[in-house]
N, C-alpha and C positions, 0 to 999 in steps of 0.2 A: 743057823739062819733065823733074820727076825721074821715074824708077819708081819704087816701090812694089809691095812683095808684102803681100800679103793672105791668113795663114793663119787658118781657119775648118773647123769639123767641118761635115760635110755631113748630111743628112737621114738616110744610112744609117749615121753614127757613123765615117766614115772622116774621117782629117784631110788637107783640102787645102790648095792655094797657089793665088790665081789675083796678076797683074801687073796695074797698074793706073799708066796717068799722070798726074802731078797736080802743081800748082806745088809746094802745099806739101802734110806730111803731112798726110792724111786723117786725120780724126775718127774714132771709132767708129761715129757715125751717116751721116758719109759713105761710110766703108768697109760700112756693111750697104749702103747705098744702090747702090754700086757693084756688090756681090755682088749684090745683088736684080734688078738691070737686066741680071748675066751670066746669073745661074741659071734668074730668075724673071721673063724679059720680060714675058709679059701680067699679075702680080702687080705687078709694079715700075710699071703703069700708073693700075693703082689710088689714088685719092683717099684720104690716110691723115686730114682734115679733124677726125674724130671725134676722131683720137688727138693731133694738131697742138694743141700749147698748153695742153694738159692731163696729156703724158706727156712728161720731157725727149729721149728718146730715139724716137720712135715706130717709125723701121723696123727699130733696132736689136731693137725690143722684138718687133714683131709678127713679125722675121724666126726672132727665137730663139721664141717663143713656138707660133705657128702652122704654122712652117715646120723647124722643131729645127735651126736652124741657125746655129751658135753662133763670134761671130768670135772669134779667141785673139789673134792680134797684127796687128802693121802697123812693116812695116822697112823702108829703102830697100833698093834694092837698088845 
């Protein structure tokens, strides 16, 4: 498996990194999804159903939206 780094502003406006393993690069809606399970464990358990199939991106969306937390890139590392 490769690494992956995962830079994203966090909720207080600071820009972080977190590492992530994955065969290939992550998406952007994988990469919230990965951020939401580190940051946001009981959120990231949540049923996004409503948003599934009606928004292309749903945790990307709810992450930046409800949570200000905004992914910038994704590079191996």
């Amino acid at each position: 498996m490769q690494k992956w780094q995962v830079t994203f502003v966090d909720d207080h406006g600071v820009q972080s990194v977190e590492h992530f393993d994955c065969d290939q690069q992550p998406t952007m809606e994988r990469a919230a999804q990965l951020v939401r399970a580190k940051l946001l464990p009981v959120s990231a358990e949540l049923d996004l159903n409503d948003l599934d199939g009606r928004t292309e991106a749903p945790t990307l969306k709810s992450l930046k939206e409800q949570n200000s937390i905004q992914i910038l890139s994704i590079m191996p590392i």
